[in-house]
C-alpha positions in Angstrom: 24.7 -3.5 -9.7 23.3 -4.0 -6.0 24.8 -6.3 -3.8 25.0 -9.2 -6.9 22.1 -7.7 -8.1 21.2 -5.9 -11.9 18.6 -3.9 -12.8 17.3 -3.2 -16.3 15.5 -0.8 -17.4 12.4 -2.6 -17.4 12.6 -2.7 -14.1 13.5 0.5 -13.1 10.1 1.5 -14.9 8.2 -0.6 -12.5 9.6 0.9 -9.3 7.9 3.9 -10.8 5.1 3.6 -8.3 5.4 7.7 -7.2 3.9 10.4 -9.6 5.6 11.6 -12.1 5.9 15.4 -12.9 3.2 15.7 -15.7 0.9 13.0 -13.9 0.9 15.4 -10.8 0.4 18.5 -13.1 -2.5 17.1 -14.6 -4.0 16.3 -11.1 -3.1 19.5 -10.0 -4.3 21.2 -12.6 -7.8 19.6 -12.7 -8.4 20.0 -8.6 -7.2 23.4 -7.7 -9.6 25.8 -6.3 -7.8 28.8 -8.2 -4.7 29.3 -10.5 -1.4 29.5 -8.4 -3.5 26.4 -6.3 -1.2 23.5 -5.3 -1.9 22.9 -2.1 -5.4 22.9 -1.2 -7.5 20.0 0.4 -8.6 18.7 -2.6 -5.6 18.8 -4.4 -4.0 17.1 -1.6 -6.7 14.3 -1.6 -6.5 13.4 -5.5 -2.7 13.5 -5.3 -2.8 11.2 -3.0 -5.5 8.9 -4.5 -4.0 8.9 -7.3 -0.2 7.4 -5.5 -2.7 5.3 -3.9 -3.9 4.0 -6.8 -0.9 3.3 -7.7 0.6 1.7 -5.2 -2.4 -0.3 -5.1 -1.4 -1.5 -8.5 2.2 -2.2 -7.7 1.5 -4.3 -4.3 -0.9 -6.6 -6.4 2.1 -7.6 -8.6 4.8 -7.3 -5.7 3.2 -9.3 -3.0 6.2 -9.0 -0.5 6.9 -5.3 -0.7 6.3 -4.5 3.2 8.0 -0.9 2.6 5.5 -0.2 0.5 2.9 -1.8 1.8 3.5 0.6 4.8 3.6 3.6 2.5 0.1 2.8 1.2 -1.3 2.5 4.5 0.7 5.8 5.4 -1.0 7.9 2.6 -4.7 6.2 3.5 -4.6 7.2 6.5 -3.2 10.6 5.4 -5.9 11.0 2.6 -8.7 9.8 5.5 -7.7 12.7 7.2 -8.0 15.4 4.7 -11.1 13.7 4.2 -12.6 13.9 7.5 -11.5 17.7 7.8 -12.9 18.6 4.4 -16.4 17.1 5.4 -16.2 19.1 8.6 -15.2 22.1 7.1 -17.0 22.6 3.0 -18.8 19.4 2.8 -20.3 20.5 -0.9 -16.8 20.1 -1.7 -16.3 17.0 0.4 -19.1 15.2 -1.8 -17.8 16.5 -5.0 -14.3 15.2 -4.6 -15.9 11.9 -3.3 -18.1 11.3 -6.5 -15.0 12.5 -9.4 -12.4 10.5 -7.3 -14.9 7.4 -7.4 -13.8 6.9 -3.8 -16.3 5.7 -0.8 -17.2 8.0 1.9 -16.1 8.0 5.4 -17.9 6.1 8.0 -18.9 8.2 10.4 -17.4 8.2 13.7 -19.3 8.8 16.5 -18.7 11.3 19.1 -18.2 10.8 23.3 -21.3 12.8 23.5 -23.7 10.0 21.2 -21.8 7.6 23.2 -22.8 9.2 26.6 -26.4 9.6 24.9 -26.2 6.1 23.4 -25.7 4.7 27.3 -28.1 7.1 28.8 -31.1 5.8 26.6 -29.5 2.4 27.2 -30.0 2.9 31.2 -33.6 4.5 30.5 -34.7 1.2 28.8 -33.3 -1.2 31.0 -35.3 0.7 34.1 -38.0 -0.1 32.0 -37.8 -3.4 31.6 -37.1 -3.6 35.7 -40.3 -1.6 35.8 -42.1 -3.6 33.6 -40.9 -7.2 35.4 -41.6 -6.2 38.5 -44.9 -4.7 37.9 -45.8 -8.1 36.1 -44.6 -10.4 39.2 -46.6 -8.0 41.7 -49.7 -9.2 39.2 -48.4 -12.6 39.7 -48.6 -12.5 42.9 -51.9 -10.8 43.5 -53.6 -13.2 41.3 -52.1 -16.4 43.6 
């Protein structure tokens, strides 16, 4: 009993929203890169798909649950980042683990340097347009 409040053992099965030991060996097992593996990138990543997955299930039952809520936000952005550094680093494994996970890819972010190029080519054709107005007002002009 919590503050006046009982839980059964129904419900104590539902707060089981974390992966349980053989759940995790399973994942583990199917995702390491070699056979004393439990940390790699992609194990990392389908661990936590899989707690996101269900978490995901848990919040659609348990509306309210904030702390969770903040936990699956927590591990998204976690998993995003393991993402983003597998891409950069083995992206043959990057779209492997992509397509068994059934999970989308990243978008992709661009860089201060395609912004800078983005604005430059941005400048170029807006001189052009100047050009181009100013070239068709002098015809104006010279045909008054």
């Amino acid at each position: 009993m919590v503050a006046g409040f009982i839980l059964r053992y129904s419900d104590y099965r539902e707060m089981a929203h974390m992966l349980d030991k053989k759940r995790k060996d399973k994942v583990i097992e199917k995702f390491r890169t070699h056979k004393s593996d439990t940390g790699s990138t992609e194990v990392q990543i389908a661990l936590l798909t899989e707690e996101i997955r269900l978490l995901t299930g848990h919040l659609k039952k348990h509306k309210k649950d904030v702390s969770s809520r903040r936990g699956l936000i927590r591990k998204v952005s976690q998993r995003r980042r393991l993402l983003r550094y597998l891409e950069r680093e083995d992206e043959k494994s990057y779209n492997k683990i992509l397509k068994v996970l059934e999970i989308r890819p990243l978008k992709k972010q661009d860089s201060i340097d395609d912004d800078i190029a983005k604005e430059a080519e941005e400048a170029v054709a807006e001189d052009k347009d100047e050009k181009l107005l100013k070239e068709v007002a002098a015809e104006e002009k010279a045909k008054k």
